[in-house]
Structure formats: structure tokens, C-alpha cells
C-alpha positions in Angstrom: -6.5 -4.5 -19.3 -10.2 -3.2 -20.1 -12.7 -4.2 -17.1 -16.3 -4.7 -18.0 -19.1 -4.3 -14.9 -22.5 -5.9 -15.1 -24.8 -5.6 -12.9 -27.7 -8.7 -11.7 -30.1 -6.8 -10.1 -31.8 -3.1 -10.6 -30.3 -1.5 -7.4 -26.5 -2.1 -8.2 -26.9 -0.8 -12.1 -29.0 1.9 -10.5 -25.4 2.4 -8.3 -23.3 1.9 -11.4 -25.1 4.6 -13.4 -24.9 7.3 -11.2 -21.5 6.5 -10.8 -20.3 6.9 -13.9 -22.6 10.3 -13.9 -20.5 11.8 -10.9 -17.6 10.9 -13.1 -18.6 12.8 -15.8 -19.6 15.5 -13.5 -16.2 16.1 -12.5 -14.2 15.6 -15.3 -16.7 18.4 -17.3 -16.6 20.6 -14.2 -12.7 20.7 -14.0 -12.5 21.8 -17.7 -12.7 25.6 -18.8 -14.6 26.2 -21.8 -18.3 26.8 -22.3 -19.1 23.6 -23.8 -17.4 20.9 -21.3 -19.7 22.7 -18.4 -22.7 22.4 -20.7 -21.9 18.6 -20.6 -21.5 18.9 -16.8 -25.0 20.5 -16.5 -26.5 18.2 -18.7 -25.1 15.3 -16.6 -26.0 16.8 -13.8 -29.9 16.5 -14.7 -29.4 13.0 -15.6 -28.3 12.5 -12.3 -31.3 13.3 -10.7 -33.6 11.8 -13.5 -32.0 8.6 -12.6 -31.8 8.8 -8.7 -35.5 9.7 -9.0 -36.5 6.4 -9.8 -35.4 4.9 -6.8 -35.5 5.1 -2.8 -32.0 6.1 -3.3 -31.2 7.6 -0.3 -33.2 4.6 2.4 -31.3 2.2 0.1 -27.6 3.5 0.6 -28.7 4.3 4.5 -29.5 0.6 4.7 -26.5 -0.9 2.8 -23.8 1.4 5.1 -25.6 0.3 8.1 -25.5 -3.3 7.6 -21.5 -3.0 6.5 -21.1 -0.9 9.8 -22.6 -4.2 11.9 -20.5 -6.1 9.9 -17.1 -4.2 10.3 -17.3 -3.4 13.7 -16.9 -7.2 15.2 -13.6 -6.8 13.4 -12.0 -4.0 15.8 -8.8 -5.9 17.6 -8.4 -8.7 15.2 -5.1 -9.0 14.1 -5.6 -10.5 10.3 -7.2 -6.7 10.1 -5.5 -3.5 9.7 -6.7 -1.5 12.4 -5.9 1.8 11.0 -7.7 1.1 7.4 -10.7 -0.3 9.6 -11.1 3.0 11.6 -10.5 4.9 8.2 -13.6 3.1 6.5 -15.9 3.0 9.6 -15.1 7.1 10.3 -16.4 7.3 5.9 -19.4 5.1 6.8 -20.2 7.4 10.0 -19.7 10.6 8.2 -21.9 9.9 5.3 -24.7 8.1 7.2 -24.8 11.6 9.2 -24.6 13.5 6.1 -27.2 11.0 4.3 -29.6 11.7 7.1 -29.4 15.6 6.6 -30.8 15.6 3.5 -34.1 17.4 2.8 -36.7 15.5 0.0 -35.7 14.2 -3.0 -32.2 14.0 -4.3 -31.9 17.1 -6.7 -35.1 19.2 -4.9 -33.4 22.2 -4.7 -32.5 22.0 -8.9 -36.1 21.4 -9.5 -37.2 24.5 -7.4 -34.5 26.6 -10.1 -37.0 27.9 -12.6 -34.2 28.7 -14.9 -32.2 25.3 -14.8 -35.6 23.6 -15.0 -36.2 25.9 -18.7 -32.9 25.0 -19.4 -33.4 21.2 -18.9 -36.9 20.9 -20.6 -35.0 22.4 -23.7 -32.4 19.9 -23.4 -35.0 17.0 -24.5 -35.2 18.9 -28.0 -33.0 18.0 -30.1 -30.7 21.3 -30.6 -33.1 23.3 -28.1 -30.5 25.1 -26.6 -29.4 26.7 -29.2 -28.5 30.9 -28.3 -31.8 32.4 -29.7 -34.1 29.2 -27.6 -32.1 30.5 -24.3 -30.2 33.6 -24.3 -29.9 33.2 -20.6 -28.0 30.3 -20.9 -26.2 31.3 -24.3 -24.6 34.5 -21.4 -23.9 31.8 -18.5 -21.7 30.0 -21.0 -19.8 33.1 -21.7 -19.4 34.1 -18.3 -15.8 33.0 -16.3 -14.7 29.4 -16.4 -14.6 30.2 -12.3 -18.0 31.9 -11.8 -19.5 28.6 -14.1 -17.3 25.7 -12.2 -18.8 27.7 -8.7 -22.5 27.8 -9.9 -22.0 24.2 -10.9 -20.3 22.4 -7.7 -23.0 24.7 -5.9 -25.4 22.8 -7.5 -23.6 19.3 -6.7 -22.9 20.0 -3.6 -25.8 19.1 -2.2 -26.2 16.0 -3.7 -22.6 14.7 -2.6 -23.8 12.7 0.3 -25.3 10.4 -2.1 -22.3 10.5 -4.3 -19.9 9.5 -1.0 -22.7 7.2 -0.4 -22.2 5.2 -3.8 -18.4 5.4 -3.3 -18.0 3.2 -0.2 -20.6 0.7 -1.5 -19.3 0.6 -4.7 -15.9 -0.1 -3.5 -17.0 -2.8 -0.9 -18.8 -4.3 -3.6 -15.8 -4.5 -5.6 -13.3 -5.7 -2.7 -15.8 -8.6 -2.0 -14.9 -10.8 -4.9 -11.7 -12.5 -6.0 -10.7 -12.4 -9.4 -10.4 -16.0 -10.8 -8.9 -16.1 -14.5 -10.6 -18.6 -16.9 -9.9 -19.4 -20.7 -13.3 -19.1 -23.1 -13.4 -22.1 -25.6 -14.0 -20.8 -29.0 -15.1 -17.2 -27.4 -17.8 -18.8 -24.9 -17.7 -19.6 -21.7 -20.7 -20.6 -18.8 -20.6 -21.1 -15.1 -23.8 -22.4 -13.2 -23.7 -20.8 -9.7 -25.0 -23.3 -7.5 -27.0 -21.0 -5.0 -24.2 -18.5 -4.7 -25.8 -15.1 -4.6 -23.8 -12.5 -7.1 -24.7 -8.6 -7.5 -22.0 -8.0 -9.9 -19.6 -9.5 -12.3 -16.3 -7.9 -13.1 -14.6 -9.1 -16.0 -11.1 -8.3 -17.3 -9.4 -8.7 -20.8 -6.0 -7.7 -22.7 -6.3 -4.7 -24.6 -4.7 -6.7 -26.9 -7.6 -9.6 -27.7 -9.8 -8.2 -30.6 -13.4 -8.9 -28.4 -15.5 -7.5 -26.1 -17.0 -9.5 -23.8 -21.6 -10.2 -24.2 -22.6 -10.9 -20.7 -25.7 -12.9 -19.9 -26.6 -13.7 -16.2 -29.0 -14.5 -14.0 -29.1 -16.1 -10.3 -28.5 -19.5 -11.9 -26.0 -19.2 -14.4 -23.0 -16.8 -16.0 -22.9 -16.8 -19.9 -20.1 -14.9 -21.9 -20.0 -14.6 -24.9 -16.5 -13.3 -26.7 -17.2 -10.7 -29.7 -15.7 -8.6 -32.1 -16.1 -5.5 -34.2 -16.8 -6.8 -37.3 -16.9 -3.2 -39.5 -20.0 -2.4 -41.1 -21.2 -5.5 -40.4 -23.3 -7.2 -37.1 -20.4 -8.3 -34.3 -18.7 -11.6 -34.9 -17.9 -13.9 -32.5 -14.7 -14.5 -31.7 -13.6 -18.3 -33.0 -10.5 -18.1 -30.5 -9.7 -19.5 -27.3 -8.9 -16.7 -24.7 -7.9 -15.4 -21.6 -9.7 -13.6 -19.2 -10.4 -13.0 -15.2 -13.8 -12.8 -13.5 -14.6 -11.8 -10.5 -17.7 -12.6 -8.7 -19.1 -9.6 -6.5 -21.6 -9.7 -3.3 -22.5 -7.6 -0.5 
């Protein structure tokens, strides 16, 4: 199955962006040669481009403090493991606490570096980091894959509150909905939603249907439309009647 997320309001794609960044983060950071820890770095300052946009850090305080009020009432009840409920509210604890700890803006102490901050004005020109533009750099990437993966989790680490921060909503989000599987006539599909407030759709479809789902939505309605790769040419839409499961996601 290949799940697609889309987001209905600015905070949760906000969420969903920097989520995928950490990802990237990682799976750069746990490589060894020079040019997978470039792409770490340079997610790294997208990162805090995009948490700069936003009161990132009141915003994930907020959400984790509402779920606590919520969660708490549920201590005793018997529909609820009490185990996985201590688990969650101990991660909601630890990274308010850590949230709160944090010093100015999300990636501060990266725009305090002088020499990340050269390296990450020369990233906006196309090829500017080439070895004569930034020796420097060109000598970091040849140092140890060890010495580069600690410089760069050093520089992480202090943005990992947020990161934690993102996980637990993210994952509440996502245990909110249930999935509900639906057949697209002819490769579209709508559903009004009647007042029902949704902050993100997850859809789901067989790797082996041809299409990729066109999502349209908006507090009133859901619109889908089914398309495929059509080569050279603009996307087609799929003439088929399909499969597929959506779930409806709310905080």
C-alpha cells in the first residue's frame, strides 16, 4: 500500500514538513560518505527556514498540553491500557519540560555559526559549494565519517525537543481517525463533511493501481481525484473504478 497525507490547515503541513526533514536528517546522518552528510546539512538549514515561519515551539506547547487534559481523565479506566497511557503521558511530560528549556528561536545557535551560516548562503547558488567557493567545507567533507555524524547530531541536538514534539502530535493525529475504504467511480470520488472538523486526510492505495491520488479539500468538502503517469504527456485521469481507504484525522 502507498499512503498519501494532506494536510487542511497551515499548522499541520507546517508539522508534516518538518517531519519529513528530521527524516531526512537521520537517514543522511547515518550514512558515511561526504556527500549523504552534505544532504543532512542542507536539510538541516531547511529545517530551521521552515520552523522560522511559525510560533513553532507555543504551538506544539499548546497541542501537548491540551492532549495531557485530555488523557489524564482516562487513568483507571478499564477500556484503556494503563501501561501504554503512563508510557504517552511520561513522552508528553518529558518534552513539554524539554520544550520549555529552549532558548530563542528554533535553530539560534546555527545562525550564531559564522561558518555554517557562509556555508548556507552558498547553498542558495546554484553549484555554490563547489571546493574553490568553500575550501572550509570542501576539508569537513573529507574529514572522518565519525567526526562529521558528531558535528552534525551536535548541531541537531538542540533542536530535538521540537522534533519529539512533532512525533507525539503527529502520531495522535494519526491514531484519531479510522480508516474507512471507499471505491472512486471512474477515478473520482467526493464527500461533503457536514460540520465535521478534519486536520488531515490519509489516504491509502495498492501499489498495484496505476494512479495517484489529486486531493482537493476544504472544511466543507473532500474531492479526489484518481491520476495517472501518462509519459511525456500531462497526467491522465484514471477511467477505472478503484479501491481505496481514507481516513479522516482531528485533534
Amino acid at each position: 500500500m502507498i499512503r498519501y497525507e494532506y494536510p487542511l490547515n497551515e499548522r499541520i503541513r507546517t508539522l508534516l514538513r518538518l517531519e519529513d526533514l528530521f527524516a531526512r536528517v537521520y537517514h543522511f546522518i547515518s550514512q558515511d560518505p561526504g556527500l549523504e552528510h552534505h544532504a543532512a546539512l542542507l536539510s538541516i538549514f531547511e529545517i530551521i527556514e521552515v520552523a522560522s515561519r511559525a510560533d513553532l515551539k507555543s504551538d506544539l506547547l499548546q497541542e501537548l498540553e491540551r492532549q495531557k487534559q485530555v488523557l489524564e481523565p482516562l487513568r483507571n479506566n478499564p477500556a484503556i491500557s494503563e501501561e501504554a497511557l503512563e508510557t504517552l503521558l511520561g513522552d508528553i511530560d518529558k518534552t513539554i519540560h524539554s520544550l520549555h528549556g529552549m532558548m530563542g528561536k528554533v535553530g539560534q545557535h546555527l545562525r550564531d555559526n559564522e561558518w555554517l551560516m557562509s556555508i548556507k548562503q552558498r547553498t542558495t547558488i546554484p553549484g555554490g559549494v563547489c571546493e574553490f567557493d568553500l575550501p572550509s567545507y570542501h576539508f569537513w567533507l573529507h574529514q572522518d565519517a565519525e567526526a562529521r555524524r558528531k558535528d552534525l547530531l551536535s548541531w541537531l541536538e538542540p533542536m530535538l525537543p521540537i522534533h519529539d514534539g512533532i512525533r507525539i502530535v503527529m502520531r495522535m493525529l494519526r491514531d484519531s481517525g479510522k480508516s474507512v475504504r471507499y471505491t472512486a467511480h471512474q477515478g473520482s470520488f467526493q464527500q461533503m463533511l457536514s460540520g465535521r472538523v478534519v486536520q488531515m486526510l490519509r489516504i491509502r492505495l495498492s501499489h498495484e493501481i496505476p494512479c495517484f491520488p489529486e486531493i482537493s479539500a476544504n472544511k466543507y468538502a473532500i474531492n479526489l481525484r484518481f491520476t495517472a503517469l501518462g509519459g511525456p504527456q500531462r497526467p491522465k485521469t484514471c477511467d477505472i473504478d478503484l479501491e481505496f481507504e481514507m481516513t479522516l484525522c482531528s485533534l
